[in-house]
N, C-alpha and C positions, 0 to 999 in steps of 0.2 A: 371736669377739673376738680383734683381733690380743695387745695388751697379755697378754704370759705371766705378768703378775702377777696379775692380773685374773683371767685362765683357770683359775688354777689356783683358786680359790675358784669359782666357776664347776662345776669339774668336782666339789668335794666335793659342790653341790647337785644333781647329777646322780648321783652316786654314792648320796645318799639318797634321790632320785626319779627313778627312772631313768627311767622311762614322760615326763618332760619332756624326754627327747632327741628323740621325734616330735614331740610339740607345737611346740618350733622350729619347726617347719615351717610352722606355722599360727598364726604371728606376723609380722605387718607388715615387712620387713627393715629401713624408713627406720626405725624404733622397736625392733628387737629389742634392740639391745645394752644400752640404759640399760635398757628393760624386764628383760633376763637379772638385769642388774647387779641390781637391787633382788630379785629373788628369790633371788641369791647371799647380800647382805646379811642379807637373813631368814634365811635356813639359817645367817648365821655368829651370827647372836642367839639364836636358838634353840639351836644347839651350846654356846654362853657359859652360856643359862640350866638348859639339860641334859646337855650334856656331860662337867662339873666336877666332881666328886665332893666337893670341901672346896668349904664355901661362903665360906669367905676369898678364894680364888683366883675363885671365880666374881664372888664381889662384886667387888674389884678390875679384873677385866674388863669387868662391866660400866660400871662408874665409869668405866671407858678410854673405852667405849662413848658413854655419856650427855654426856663433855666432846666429843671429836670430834662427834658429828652435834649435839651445840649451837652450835660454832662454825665448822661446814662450809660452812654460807651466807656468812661472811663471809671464813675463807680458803682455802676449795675442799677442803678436806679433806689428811687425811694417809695414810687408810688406801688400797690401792686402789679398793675398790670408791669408796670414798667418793668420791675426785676424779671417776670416770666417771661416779659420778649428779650431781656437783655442777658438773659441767662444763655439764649440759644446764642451760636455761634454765626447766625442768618445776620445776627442783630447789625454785626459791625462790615456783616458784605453791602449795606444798605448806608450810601452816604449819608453825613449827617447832614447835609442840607434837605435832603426828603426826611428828614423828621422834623426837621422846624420851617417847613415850610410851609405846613398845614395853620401853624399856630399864626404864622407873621401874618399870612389871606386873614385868617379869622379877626385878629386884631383889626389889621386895616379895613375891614368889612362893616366893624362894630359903630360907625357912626353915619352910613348907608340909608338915606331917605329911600322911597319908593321909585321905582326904575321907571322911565319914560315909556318904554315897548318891551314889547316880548324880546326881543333880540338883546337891549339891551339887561334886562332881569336874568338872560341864561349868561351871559359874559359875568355880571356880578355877584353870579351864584358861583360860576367856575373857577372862581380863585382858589377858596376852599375846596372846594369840593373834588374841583381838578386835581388839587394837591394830593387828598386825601385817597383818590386813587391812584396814584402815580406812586406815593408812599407801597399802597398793599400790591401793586402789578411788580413793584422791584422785589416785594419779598415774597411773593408767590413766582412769579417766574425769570427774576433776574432784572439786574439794574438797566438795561439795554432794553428790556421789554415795551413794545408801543402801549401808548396811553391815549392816544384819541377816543378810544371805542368806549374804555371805563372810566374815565374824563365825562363824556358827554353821559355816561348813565347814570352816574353817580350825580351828577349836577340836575337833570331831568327829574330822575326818579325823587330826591328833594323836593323839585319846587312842588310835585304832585301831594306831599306829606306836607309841605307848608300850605297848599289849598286846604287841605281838612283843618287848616287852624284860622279860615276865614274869621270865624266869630269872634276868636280869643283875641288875636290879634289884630284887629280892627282899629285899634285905638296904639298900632307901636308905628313908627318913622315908616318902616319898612313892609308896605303890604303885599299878602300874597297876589296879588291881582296887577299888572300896569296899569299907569295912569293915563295911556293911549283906549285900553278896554275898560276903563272904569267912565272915560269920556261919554268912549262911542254909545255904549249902554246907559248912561245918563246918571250913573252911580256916583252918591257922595260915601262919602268915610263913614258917616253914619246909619248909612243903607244896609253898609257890609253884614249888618249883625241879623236881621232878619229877612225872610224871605219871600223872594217877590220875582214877577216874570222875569225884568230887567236881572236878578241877580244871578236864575235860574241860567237864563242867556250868555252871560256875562262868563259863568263858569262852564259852561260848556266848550266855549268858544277858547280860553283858558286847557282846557283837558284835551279837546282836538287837537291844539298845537304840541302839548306835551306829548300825546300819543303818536304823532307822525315824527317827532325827533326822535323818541324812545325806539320806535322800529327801526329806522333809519341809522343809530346807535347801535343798535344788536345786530345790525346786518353787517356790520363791519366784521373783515376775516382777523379779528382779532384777540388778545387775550382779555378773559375775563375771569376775575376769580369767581367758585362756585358761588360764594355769597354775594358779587356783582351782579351775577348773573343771572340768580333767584329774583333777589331785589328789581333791577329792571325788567324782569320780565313779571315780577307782580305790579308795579307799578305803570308798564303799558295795558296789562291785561284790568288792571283800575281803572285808568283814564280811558280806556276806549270805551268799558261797560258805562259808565260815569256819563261820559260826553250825550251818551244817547238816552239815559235815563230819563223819566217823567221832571223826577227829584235827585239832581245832579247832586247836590251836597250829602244827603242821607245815604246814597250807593253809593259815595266815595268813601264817607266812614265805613257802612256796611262791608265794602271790597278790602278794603284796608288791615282788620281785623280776620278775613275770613283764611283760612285754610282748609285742607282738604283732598281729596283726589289727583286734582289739578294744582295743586304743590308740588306733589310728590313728582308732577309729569314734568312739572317747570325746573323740579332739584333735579334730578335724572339729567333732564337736557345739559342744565346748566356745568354740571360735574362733567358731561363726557364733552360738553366745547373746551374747558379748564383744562381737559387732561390732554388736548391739544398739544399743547402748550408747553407740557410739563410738569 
């Protein structure tokens, strides 16, 4: 992207997926830009709904949110990403209810204690996240396009990026871990931050579940954009290395960060499931 306003949002979604620097590669170029653009946008909603620590300032942001892409179709936007999606003529085949639908989950998300189970943590991660795939499957493959498959990766592949924030987060409403496997394992809130058998455990047990939904997810005969498709499939090839490790949390960062070889093989797959599709 020439636009260095644009770029630099751009470059923070790379900086939190970096393994989508090859994928590029293995995007259409007549389509990459507006394509980038909307997975930039996602990473800056996602940042607004997890980045904030005061839910004042996050709500507020989002509110910034929810007015712009309500009124982007009619005056092209303000933000940048916003002008470069809304420049394309995709912008207005994509109801506007899948653009603020993202924001309303995130909003309604923003006052969210700690989930009771596993089952219930992937439903209150799926508001959002569900959205925010449903949003990119309408404009990658059309508004009729199924969303179960990129729904569930996009929410999965999450809570695996909210486990590498055990430590940070230790101390907000909403932890990465349920209060069902934080029992079992004998974990207090306070435990979270260092490390010990019980947490060693705790997160494995954590990573196994992620990793059998993620494949379970990708086996679906359905569309995925290339960037879904990378994503979940770094994010199951994480939790499965992860679950098994000595030191589950250090090979989750480690997997997290790494690219490589086996990027390349996962962009490749991923682009020729996408072009399935369309």
């Amino acid at each position: 992207m020439s636009d260095g306003a644009t770029q630099n949002f751009v470059d923070k979604w790379l900086a939190v997926q970096p393994q989508q620097r090859i994928a590029l590669g293995f995007v259409d170029e007549a389509s990459r830009d507006e394509r980038v653009a909307l997975a930039a946008l996602e990473q800056e909603l996602i940042s607004s709904a997890y980045g904030i620590r005061e839910p004042q300032v996050a709500a507020a942001k989002l509110q910034w949110w929810a007015e712009e892409l309500s009124g982007a179709a009619a005056s092209g936007g303000r933000h940048p990403l916003t002008k470069a999606l809304f420049a394309s003529p995709r912008a207005k085949q994509v109801p506007s209810a899948l653009w603020i639908a993202p924001v309303l989950a995130a909003m309604a998300q923003l006052e969210q204690g700690t989930s009771s189970d596993f089952a219930a943590q992937v439903a209150a991660s799926r508001g959002l996240h569900g959205a925010l795939a449903a949003l990119e499957n309408a404009w990658w493959f059309g508004v009729d396009a199924p969303v179960e498959s990129a729904a569930r990766v996009a929410t999965l592949a999450h809570l695996v990026f909210a486990l590498s924030r055990l430590e940070l987060d230790a101390e907000r409403e909403r932890l990465p871990l349920p209060m069902s496997r934080l029992a079992r394992h004998g974990l207090s809130r306070g435990q979270l931050k260092a490390d010990s058998p019980a947490r060693r455990d705790a997160i494995r047990a954590q990573l196994a579940e992620l990793a059998q939904g993620l494949r379970e997810a990708l086996s679906l005969a359905e569309p995925l954009s290339t960037f879904r498709g990378v994503e979940g499939r770094t994010a199951l090839a994480t939790a499965k290395s992860a679950s098994r490790a000595a030191e589950p949390f250090a090979e989750l960062h480690r997997r997290q960060a790494r690219t490589g070889p086996a990027t390349a093989i996962r962009a490749w797959l991923a682009a020729r499931h996408a072009g399935r599709f369309g």
